[in-house]
N, C-alpha and C positions, 0 to 999 in steps of 0.2 A: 118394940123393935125385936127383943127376942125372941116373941111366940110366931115374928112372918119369918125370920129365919131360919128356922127349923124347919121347916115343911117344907123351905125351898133345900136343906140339907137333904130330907128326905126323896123328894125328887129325883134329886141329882143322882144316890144311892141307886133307888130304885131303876131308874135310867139304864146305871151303869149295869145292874145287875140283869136288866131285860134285852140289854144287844152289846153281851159280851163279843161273839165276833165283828161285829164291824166295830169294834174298838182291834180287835187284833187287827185286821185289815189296817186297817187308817193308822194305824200306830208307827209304822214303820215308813210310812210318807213321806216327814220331814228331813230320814235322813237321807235317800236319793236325792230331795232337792239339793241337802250341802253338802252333798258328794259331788253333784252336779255343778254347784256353784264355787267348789274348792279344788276339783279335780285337776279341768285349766290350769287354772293358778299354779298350783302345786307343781306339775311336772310335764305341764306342754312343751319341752324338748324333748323328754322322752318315750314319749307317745304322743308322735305327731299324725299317727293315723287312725288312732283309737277314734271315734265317732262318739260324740257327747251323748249324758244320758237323755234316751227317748220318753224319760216322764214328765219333766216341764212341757213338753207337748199336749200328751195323751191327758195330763189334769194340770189346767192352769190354775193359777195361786186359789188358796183357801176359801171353800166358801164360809155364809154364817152361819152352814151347822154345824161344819168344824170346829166354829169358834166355841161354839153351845156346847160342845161335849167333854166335861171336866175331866174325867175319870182319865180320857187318853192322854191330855193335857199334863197330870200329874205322875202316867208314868214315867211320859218324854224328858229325856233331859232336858236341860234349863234352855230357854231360847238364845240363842248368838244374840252377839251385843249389838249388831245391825237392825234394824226391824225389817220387816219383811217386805216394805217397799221396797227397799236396798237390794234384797235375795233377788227379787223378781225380773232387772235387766239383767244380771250377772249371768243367767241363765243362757237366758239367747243372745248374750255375746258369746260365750263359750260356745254356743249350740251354733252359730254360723259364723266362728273366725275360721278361715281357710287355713288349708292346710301349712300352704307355704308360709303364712304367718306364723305359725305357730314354731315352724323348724326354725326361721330366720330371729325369733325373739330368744336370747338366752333365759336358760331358766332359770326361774326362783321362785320363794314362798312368797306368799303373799305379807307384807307386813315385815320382812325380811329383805334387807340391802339389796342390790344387784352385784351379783358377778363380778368381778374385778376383768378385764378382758386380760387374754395370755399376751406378755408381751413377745414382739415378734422384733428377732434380730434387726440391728440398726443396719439399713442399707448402706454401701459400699460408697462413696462420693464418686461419680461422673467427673469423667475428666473436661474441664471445659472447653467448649468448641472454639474454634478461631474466628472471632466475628469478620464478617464480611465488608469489606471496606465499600462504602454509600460510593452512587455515580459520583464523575468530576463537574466539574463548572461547566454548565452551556458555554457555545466560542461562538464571536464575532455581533454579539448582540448589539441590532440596529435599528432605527427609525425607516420604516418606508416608505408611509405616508400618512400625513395629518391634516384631518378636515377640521369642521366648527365643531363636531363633538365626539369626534373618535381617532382612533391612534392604532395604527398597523404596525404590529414590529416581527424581524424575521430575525435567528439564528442558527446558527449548526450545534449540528449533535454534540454532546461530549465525546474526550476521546477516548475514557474510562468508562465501563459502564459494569465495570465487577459482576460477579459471576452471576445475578440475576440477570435476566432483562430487562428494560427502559421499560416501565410502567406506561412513563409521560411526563409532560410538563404541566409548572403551574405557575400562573401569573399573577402575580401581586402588583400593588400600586398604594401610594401616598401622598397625600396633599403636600404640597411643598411649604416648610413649617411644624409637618405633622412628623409622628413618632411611630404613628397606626399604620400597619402593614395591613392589606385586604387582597383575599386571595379573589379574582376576578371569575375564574373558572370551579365550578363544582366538583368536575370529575378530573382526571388528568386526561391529556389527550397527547396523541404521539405527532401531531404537527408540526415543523419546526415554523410555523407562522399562523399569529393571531392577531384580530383587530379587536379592540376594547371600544367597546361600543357606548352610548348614553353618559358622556362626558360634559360639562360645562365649559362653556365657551370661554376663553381667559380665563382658563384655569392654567396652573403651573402643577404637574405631578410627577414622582418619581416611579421606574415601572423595573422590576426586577425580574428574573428567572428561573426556576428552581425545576432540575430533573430527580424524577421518583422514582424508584426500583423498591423490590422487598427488602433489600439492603439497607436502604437508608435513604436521604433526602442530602443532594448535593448542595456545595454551598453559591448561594443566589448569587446570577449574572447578574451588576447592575449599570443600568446605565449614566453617567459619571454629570452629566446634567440633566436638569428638570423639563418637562415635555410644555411646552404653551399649548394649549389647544388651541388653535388659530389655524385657519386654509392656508395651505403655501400653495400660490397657482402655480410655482415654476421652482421646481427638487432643486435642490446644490449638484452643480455638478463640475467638474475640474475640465477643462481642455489641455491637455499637457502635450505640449509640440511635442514633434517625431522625435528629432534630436536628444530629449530627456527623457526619453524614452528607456535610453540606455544609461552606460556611463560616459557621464558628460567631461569631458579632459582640459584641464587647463594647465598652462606653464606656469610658474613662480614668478611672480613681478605683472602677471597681466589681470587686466580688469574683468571680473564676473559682472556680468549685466543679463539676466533673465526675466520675460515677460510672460505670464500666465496666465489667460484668460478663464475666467468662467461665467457662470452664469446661474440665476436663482433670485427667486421675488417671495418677497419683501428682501434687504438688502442683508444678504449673508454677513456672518460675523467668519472672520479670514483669522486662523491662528497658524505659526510658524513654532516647530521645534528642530532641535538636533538630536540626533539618538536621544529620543525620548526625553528631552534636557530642552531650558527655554535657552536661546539666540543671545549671542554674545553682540548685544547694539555695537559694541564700541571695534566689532568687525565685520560685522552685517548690516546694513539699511535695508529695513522693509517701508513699501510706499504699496497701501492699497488706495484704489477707486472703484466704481461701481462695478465694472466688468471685469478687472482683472486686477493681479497683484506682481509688486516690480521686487526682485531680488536682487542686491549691488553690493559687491564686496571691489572697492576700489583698488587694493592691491593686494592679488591671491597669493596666500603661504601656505607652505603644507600642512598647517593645522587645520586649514580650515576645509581637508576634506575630512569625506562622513557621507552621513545619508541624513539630508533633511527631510521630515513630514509637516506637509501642507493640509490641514483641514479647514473646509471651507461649510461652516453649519449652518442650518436656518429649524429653531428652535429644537424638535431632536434630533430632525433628519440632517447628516449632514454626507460630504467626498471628501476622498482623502484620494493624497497623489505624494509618493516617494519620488525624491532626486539625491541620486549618486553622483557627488563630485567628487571628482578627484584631480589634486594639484600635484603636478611632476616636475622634475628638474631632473639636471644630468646626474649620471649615478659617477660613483667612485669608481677608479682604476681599481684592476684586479688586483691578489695575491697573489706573496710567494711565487712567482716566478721562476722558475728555473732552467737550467741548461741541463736535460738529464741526458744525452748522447751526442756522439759525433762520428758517424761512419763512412767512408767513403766520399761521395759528394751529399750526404743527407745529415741533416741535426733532426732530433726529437725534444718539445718543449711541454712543459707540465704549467698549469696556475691554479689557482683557485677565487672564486666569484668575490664581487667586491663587497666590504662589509657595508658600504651605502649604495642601493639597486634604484636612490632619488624617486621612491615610491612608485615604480612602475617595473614590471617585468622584462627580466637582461633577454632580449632579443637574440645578441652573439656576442661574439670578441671582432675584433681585427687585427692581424697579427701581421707586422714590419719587419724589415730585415735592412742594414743599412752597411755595408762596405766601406771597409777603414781605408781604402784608396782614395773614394769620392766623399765619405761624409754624410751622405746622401740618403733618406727610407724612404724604402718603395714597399709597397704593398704586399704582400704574401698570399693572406688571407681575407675573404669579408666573410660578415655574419656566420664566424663559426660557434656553431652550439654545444660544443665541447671545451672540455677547458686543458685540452691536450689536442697537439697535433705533432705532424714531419713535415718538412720542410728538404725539396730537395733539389736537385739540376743546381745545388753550387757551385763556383768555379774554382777549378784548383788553384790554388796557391792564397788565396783570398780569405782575410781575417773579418767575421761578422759578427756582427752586432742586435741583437733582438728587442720587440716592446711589443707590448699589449693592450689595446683600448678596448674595455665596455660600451654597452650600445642598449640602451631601452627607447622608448617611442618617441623622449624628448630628443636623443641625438647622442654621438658621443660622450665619455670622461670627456675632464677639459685636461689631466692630466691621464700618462704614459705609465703603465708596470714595467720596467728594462731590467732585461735579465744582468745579473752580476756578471757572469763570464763570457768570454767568446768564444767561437767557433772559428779554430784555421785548417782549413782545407789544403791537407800535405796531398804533397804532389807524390806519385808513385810511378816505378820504373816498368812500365808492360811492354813485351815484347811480342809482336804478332807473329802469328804462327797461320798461314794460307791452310786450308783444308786443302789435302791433295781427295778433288775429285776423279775417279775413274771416268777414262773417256769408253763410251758405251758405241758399240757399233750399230749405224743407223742404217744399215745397207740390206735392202730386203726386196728378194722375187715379187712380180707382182700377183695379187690373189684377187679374187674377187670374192669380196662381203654381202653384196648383195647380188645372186643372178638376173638375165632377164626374165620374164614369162610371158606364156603363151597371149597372143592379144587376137581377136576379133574387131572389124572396122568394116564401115558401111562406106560402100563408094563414094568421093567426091567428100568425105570429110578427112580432116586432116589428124595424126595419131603422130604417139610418142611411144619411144623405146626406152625403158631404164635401166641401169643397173650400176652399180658402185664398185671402186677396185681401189687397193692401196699396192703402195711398193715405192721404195727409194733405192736409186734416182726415178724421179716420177715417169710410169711407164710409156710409154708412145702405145697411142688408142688405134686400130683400124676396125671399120665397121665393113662386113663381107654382108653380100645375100646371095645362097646358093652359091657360098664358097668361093663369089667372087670379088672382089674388093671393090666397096664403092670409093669412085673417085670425083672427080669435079662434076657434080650434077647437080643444078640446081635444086630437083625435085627433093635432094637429103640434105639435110643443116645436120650436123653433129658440134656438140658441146661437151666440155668436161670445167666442171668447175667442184674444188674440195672434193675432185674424187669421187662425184657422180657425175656417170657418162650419160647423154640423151642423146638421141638419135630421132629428128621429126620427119615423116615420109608425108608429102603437101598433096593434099587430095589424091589419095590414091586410089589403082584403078583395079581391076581385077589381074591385070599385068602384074601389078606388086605384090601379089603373094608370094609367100618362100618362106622358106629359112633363113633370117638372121643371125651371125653371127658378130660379138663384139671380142676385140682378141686386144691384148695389152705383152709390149713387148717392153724390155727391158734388159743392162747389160747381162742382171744376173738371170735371168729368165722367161717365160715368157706364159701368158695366161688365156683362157678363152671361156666363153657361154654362150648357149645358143638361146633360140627360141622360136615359135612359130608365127606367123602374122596370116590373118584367112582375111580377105577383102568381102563383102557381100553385097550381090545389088541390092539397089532399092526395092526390087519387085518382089526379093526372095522371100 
């Protein structure tokens, strides 16, 4: 064993001694690799652009004649405690981690903790937001029609829908018995009507509502009985006569008796409430039959108005019809009364409204007056809608007596408000006094306000003269032609009436042209106008 070891000492020597430089060469190899393989490590945040070493490329890991050459072996320091399978990916991780890796990894030694990170000031708290209040309840949620295996229901919008907008609706449904709510629809949808489709025939389900915004989820319409799934051939529907249409008025002591027809197959179920309240039997009779239902309250009192609701259902779908009764009686006499003046032949009277109006509104007063000679009221006023009025044309000397009756739709108070004091109409001492009117002198020349004018006339037709004159004493008229006074000729009519004068000339001839003159005499003076008249033949 000793004598083959030595010659292999020998060798090795010799070896070393025969290729001194590529031992110097080679000798410095390994530590580029763990430069290479510790570089990264060590301080890749601080040279994040540095470019890993280029000799794990240019000579990959060791060959065996590396391994064979002791001498460089023994100068190298001692091997890392890795073996060198280990060195060998370390390499080309370092040699292709990118850059921005290498900046975003905090640094450290390898085999050495990480970093503590820097702590970074505690953010300030946010003030919290005001949450948004979710839509209100769907209104008016109804059946509108039901076959053998589906169900249509319609309702209106909420009337909240908070500051998002309506997403949509969603429809849920539950076997009757059940506890399971099943939303029927996938998506929400903005319809206010959906029909529920692939239902079982005699089934019984309850179907709710729910409107969705970002806000939140409203709380579910439901409808307050369970759906049959069954065909209705013929909807519930109310016939509500004209008359109930309104409010319906009855007096205290008389019989309500109303008949209401409807109609709806299979045989409606008829429900009766009062403001929202069930029916007082023991003042109400309800009598249904198939087609209609009887409402009889034998003797009406004022409690028993109100507003009843009639709902007439056939399994969901159902009509509803509101009646407004209302029972009146005579109201109470007025207040307070008073006598607030007494002037001359007038009094002024004041009251105030009766504190019982016998549930109907005070239409007026009627206000009396009654004279303490006769005894006797007589009328004054009707239907006054104030509760002050005057009162006057009394007669002097006469002491009176006042009252006041309220008046609503039933009829008078059955009692009087009478004023506490009376009214006497003193008598007073006047002395007349004539107006001295000035007497005006009526005596006047006479003028004329309107003259004649000139007139043009065709032969054989007959023409008028006009013209107006005043003066008192009324003037004396003479009509002149060419200055001479016409007198009894039949051919001239002359009139005065109100102080327009006419003068007719009957078919005249070319004879009768001139100048006419109308002249007005009178004591104090005397007036005149002329005029022209041209006759023309026919041929001209």
């Amino acid at each position: 064993m000793t004598g083959k070891t030595a010659p292999a000492a020998a060798k090795k020597t010799a070896a070393s001694k025969k290729a001194p430089a590529p031992a110097s060469k080679k000798a410095p190899e390994p530590a580029p690799k763990e430069e290479a393989a510790h570089i990264p490590k060590e301080e890749p945040a601080h040279t994040p652009k540095e470019e890993p070493a280029p000799t794990p490329k240019e000579e990959p890991a060791p060959t065996p004649k590396e391994e064979h050459a002791p001498a460089p072996a023994a100068e190298t320091p001692p091997a890392p405690e890795h073996p060198p399978g280990a060195e060998h990916p370390a390499a080309p991780a370092a040699e292709h981690a990118p850059a921005h890796e290498a900046e975003a990894t905090p640094a450290h030694e390898e085999g050495s903790p990480p970093a503590a990170p820097a702590e970074a000031p505690a953010p300030e708290p946010e003030p919290e937001k005001p949450k948004e209040e979710p839509p209100s309840i769907p209104l008016s949620l109804a059946v509108e029609e039901v076959t053998e295996n589906s169900v249509t229901l319609t309702w209106k919008a909420p009337e909240q829908t908070g500051k998002s907008s309506l997403d949509g609706y969603v429809v849920e449904i539950c076997k009757d018995g059940s506890t399971d709510w099943t939303a029927v629809n996938k998506e929400p949808f903005l319809s206010t009507r959906y029909k529920i489709q692939d239902l079982g025939s005699g089934e019984k389900v309850h179907v709710r509502v729910k409107a969705i915004s970002a806000s939140g989820t409203s709380i579910p319409a439901t409808l307050e009985q369970p759906i049959l799934i069954r065909e209705i051939t013929d909807l519930p529907r109310i016939r509500l006569p004209r008359q109930l249409r309104q409010v319906y008025v009855r007096h205290v002591g008389e019989a309500v008796n109303l008949l209401i027809p409807f109609q709806g197959k299979p045989q409606p179920q008829v429900t009766w409430t009062k403001d929202n309240q069930p029916l007082d039997t023991s003042r109400v009779n309800i009598r249904n039959t198939e087609k209609d239902t009887i409402f009889f309250i034998r003797t009406a009192q004022r409690s028993d108005s109100g507003k009843y609701q009639l709902a007439v259902r056939i399994n969901g779908a159902e009509d509803k019809a509101i009646l407004d009764i209302q029972i009146i009686e005579r109201p109470g006499p007025p207040q307070n009364l008073k006598l607030v003046d007494v002037w001359g032949f007038n009094v002024a009277l004041e009251w105030s409204p009766p504190a019982d109006n016998g549930n109907s509104e005070i239409k007026g007063y009627t206000v009396q007056k009654s004279d303490k000679k006769s005894g006797k009221w007589f009328t004054v006023l009707e239907r006054c809608t104030r509760t002050s009025c005057t009162i006057s044309d009394l007669i002097i000397g006469n002491t009176y007596s006042f009252r006041v009756f309220s008046e609503n739709a039933c009829g008078m108070s059955e009692t009087a408000a009478v004023a506490s004091g009376v009214a006497h109409i003193k008598k007073t001492k006047t002395v007349y006094q004539p107006q001295k009117i000035p007497e005006r002198d009526m005596m006047e020349p006479p003028k004329f306000t309107q003259p004649l004018t000139d007139r043009a006339t065709t032969r054989g037709y007959s023409t008028h003269l006009f013209c107006s004159v005043r003066g008192f004493p009324q003037p004396k008229i003479i009509w002149m032609k060419n200055k001479m006074e016409i007198r009894e000729d039949p051919k001239y009519i002359a009139m005065i009436e109100q102080g327009v004068c006419s003068l007719e000339i009957r078919k005249p001839s070319p004879f009768d042209a001139g100048v006419y003159t109308c002249k007005a005499v009178n004591p104090l003076g005397e007036a005149s106008v002329d005029c022209k008249l041209d006759v023309k033949s026919k041929f001209d």
